[in-house]
C-alpha positions, 0 to 999 in steps of 0.5 A: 402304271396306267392306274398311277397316272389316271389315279394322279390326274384325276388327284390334280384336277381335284386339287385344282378345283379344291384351290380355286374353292380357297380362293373364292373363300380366301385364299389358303392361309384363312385355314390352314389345316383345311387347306392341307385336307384339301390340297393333300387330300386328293393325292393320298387317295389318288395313292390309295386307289392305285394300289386298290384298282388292280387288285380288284380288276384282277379279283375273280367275282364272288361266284367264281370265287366261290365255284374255284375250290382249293384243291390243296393247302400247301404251307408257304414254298411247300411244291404242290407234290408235297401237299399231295404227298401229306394228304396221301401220309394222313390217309396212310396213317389213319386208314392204312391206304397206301398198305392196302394199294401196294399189298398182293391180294392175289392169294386171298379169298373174297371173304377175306378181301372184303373183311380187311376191306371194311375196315380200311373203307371206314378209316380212309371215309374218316380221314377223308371227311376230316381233311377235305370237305366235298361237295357235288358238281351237279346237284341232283340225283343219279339217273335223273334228266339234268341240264347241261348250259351252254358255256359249261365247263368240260372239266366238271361236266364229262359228256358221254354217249350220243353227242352232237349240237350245241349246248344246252344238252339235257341227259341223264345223270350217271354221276355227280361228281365232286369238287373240294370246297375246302381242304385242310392237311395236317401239317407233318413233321421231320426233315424228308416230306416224301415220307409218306409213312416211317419205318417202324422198328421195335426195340428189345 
């Protein structure tokens, strides 16, 4: 609202100005379009900055922007635990993860394990590529002195081992972890969306 009345304040200061220069000049009726321009003018625009104003105020800046990554896409008045639940679907289907996870391995060697594991590893690695695209927090490599700023953010950057002061700290690095640059999940079909894989029945 605050917008709205300094966007027309300052659209009837330029209008009063305006009027005064037809004035000078002649009064409106010398030109009347341009008299609409300039009377109008200052109005429309007073419009048009009140809708722009708050939108850019509120934009995050372009390197925020770029550093926020989606973490899902959901489709419009899909909950979030549904995205979650496609993305878990796809790797289901494409690598048989949810398979692997729930299967009793107690009862099987380590060679065993280990071939079945294989393949479900290159699936899922797949799958995954194709449907997020990710991207270290910490750019280097592991083992490495790297520098932690001040200001940094907790939930990218975990501290471990002897801390105490103020940022910056410098460490080694154990890991670089990852944040999601981009997703895409493929949409699903059918009536339920926590189905994460449908029974299969085979007919005669």
């Amino acid at each position: 609202m605050k917008s709205v009345l300094a966007a027309l304040g300052l659209a009837v200061t330029l209008a009063l100005a305006n009027y005064w220069v037809l004035g000078q000049l002649g009064g409106p009726t010398l030109c009347g379009p341009c008299a609409a321009v300039l009377l109008g003018g200052p109005f429309v625009l007073a419009l048009a900055l009140a809708g722009i104003l708050p939108a850019l105020s509120t934009a995050p800046a372009p390197e925020e922007a770029a550093r926020r990554a989606p973490v899902a896409t959901p489709k419009p008045g899909e909950p979030p635990e549904d995205t979650a639940l496609r993305l878990l679907a796809s790797l289901q289907e494409d690598g048989r993860l949810v398979d692997f996870l729930t299967e009793e391995i107690a009862g099987y060697s380590d060679e065993q394990i280990g071939a079945a594991t294989r393949g479900i590893h290159t699936a899922c690695a797949k799958a995954l590529r194709a449907y997020v695209t990710l991207e270290p927090v910490l750019a280097g490599r592991e083992d490495e002195a790297v520098t932690v700023p001040a200001g940094f953010d907790p939930a990218a950057i975990r501290l471990t081992g002897n801390v105490h002061g103020d940022p910056p700290f410098t460490g080694t690095l154990r890991h670089t972890g990852w944040r999601a640059a981009g997703v895409s999940i493929p949409a699903r079909t059918g009536l339920d969306p926590k189905i994460i894989a449908p029974a299969e029945v085979e007919i005669g």
